[in-house]
C-alpha positions in Angstrom: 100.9 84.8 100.6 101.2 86.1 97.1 103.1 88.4 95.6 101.1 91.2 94.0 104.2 94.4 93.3 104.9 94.9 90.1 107.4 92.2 88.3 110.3 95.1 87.9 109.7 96.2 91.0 109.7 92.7 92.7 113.3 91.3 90.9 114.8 94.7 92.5 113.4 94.3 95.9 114.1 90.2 95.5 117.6 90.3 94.9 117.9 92.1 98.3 115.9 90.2 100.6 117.0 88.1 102.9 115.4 84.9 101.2 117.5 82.0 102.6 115.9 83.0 106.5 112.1 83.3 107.8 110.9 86.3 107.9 111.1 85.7 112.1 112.0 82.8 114.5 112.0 83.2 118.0 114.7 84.7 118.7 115.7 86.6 115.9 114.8 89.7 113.9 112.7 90.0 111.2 113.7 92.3 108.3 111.1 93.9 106.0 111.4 95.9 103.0 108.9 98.9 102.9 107.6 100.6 99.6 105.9 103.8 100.3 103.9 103.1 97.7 100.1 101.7 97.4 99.3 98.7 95.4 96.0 100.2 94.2 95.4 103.0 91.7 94.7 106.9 93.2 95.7 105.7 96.6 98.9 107.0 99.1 99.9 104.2 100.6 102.8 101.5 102.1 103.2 97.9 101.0 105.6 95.9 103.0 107.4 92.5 102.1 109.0 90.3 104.3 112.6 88.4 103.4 110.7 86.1 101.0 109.1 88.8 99.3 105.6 88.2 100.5 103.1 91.1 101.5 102.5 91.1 105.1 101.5 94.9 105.4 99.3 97.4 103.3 98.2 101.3 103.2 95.7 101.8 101.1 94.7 105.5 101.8 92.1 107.3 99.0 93.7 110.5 97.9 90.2 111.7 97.9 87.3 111.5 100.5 89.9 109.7 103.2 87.9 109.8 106.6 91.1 111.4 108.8 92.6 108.0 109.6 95.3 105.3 108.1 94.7 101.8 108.7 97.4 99.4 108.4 96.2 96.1 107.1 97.7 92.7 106.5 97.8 90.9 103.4 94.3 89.9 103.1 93.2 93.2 104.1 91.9 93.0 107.3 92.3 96.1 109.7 95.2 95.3 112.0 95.7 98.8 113.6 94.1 102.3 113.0 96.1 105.3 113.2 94.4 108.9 114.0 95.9 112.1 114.8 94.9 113.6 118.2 93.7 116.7 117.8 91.4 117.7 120.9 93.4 118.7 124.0 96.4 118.5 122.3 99.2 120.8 122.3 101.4 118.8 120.2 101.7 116.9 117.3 99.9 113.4 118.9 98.9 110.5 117.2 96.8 107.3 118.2 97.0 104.0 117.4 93.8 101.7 117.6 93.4 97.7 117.9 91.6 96.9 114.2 89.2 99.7 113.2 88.1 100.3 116.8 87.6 104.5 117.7 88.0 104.2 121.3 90.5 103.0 124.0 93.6 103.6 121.8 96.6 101.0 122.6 99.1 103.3 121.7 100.0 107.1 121.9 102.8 109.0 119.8 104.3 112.5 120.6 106.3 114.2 118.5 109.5 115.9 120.3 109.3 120.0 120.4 112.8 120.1 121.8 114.6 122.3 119.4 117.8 121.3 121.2 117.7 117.8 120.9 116.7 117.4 117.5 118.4 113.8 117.5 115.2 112.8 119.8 112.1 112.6 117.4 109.1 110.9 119.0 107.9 109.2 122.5 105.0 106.2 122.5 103.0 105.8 125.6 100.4 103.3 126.5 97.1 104.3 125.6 93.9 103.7 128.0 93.0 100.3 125.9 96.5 99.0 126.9 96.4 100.2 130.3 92.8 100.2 131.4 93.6 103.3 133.5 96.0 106.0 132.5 94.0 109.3 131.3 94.8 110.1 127.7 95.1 113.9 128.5 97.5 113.5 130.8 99.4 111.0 128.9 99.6 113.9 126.3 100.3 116.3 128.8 103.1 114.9 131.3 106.7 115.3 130.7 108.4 113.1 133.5 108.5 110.5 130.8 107.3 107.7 133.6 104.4 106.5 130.8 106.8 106.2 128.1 107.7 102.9 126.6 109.9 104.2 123.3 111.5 106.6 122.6 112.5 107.4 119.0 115.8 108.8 117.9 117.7 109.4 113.8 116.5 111.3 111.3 113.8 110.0 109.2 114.2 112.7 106.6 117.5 110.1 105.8 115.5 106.7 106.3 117.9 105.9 109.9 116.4 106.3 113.5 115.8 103.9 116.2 113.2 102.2 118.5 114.7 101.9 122.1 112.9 100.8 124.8 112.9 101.5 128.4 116.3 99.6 129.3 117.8 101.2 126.0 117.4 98.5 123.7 117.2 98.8 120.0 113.5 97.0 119.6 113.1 98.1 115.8 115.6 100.1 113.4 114.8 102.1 110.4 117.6 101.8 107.8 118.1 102.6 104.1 117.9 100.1 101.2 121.3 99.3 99.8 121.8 99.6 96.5 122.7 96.0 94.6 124.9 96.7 91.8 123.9 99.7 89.4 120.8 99.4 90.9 120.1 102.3 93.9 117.1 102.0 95.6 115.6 106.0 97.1 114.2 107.2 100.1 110.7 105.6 99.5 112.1 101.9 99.4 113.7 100.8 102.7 113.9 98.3 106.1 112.2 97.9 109.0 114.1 95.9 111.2 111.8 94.4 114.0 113.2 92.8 117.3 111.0 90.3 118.9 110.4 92.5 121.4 108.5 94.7 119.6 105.4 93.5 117.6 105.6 94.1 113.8 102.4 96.0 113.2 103.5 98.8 116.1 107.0 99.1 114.7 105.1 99.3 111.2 102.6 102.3 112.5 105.4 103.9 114.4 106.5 104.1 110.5 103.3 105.7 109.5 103.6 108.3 112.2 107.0 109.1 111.9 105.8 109.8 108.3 103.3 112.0 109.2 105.5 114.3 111.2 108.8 114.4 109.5 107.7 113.2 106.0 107.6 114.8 102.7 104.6 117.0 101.8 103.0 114.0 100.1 100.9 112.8 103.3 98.5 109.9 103.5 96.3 111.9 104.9 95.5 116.0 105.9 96.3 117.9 108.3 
């Protein structure tokens, strides 16, 4: 893979990488560095690096005349997974996640938490009907018992720090800030993914993109 950031850009995010270790081995977890920021011009976006400093992920999002969905790419730009928010028979704030660019049988589905007194609990993913084959979508949106939920997200990630746990409680990906390497401090819109190999890359990546969505700043990838 080549690297394609900007040269200023790439010494800072270099210099804090963790270059002497794959990006993944089998038993270990792989630590990216996310830019929200789009490598192309008039575009919202994410670019993500792995320890070496090579792309693995993209955004690419048009400011203008998006069609209502992200797609998460890889490096060469092919679709990996297409995020959409679900808005028909929805009482909450739901998103989907798609295998490539497909628009039906979503893998994945992402509620936001509208329990004001557990603010520490942000999100819940369930399996979709393309990873189940049989669950309803509605009433994956719709039930509280929790029995369809395989994560459950917990921080803040107004301050860049929240969790993945899954089922049995285990931390499957992590969301933590960038530390700063000498004079240099890295902001909110540079930090790490950390991805357990329990959890496949590109979901802990849109799980990203969603939590962006809901709790973000008012500069969306796409509108409401």
């Amino acid at each position: 893979m080549t690297r394609v950031y900007p040269s200023n850009v790439a010494e800072r995010l270099e210099t804090t990488t963790t270059s002497s270790s794959p990006a993944r081995s089998n038993d270990s977890a792989a630590i990216l560095t996310v830019w929200k920021k789009s490598l192309l011009f008039n575009c919202n976006g994410f670019t993500v690096f792995d320890g070496k400093g090579n792309l693995v992920f993209r955004v690419d999002n048009y400011v203008a005349g998006n069609k209502g969905e992200i797609v998460l790419m890889d490096a060469t730009g092919k679709p990996m997974l297409t995020i959409r928010r679900k808005i028909r028979l929805s009482l909450g704030d739901n998103w989907l996640v798609y295998d490539g660019e497909s628009a039906v049988n979503p893998l994945f589905l992402a509620r936001k938490n509208v329990n004001i007194l557990n603010t520490r609990y942000l999100a819940s993913v369930s399996l979709g009907t393309g990873g189940s084959g049989s669950s309803s979508l509605s009433s994956l949106s719709s039930s509280g018992d929790g029995k369809n939920v395989l994560y459950e997200i917990e921080g803040c990630f107004a301050q860049r720090c929240c969790v993945v746990l899954d089922k049995k409680r285990r931390r499957v990906a992590e969301i933590k800030p960038k530390e700063p390497v000498g004079e240099v401090a890295f902001g909110l819109d540079v930090f790490r993914l950390i991805v357990q190999p329990e959890i496949d890359a590109p979901l802990a990546m849109a799980l990203v993109i969603i939590l962006d969505q809901m709790f973000g700043s008012s500069r969306r990838l796409m509108s409401k």
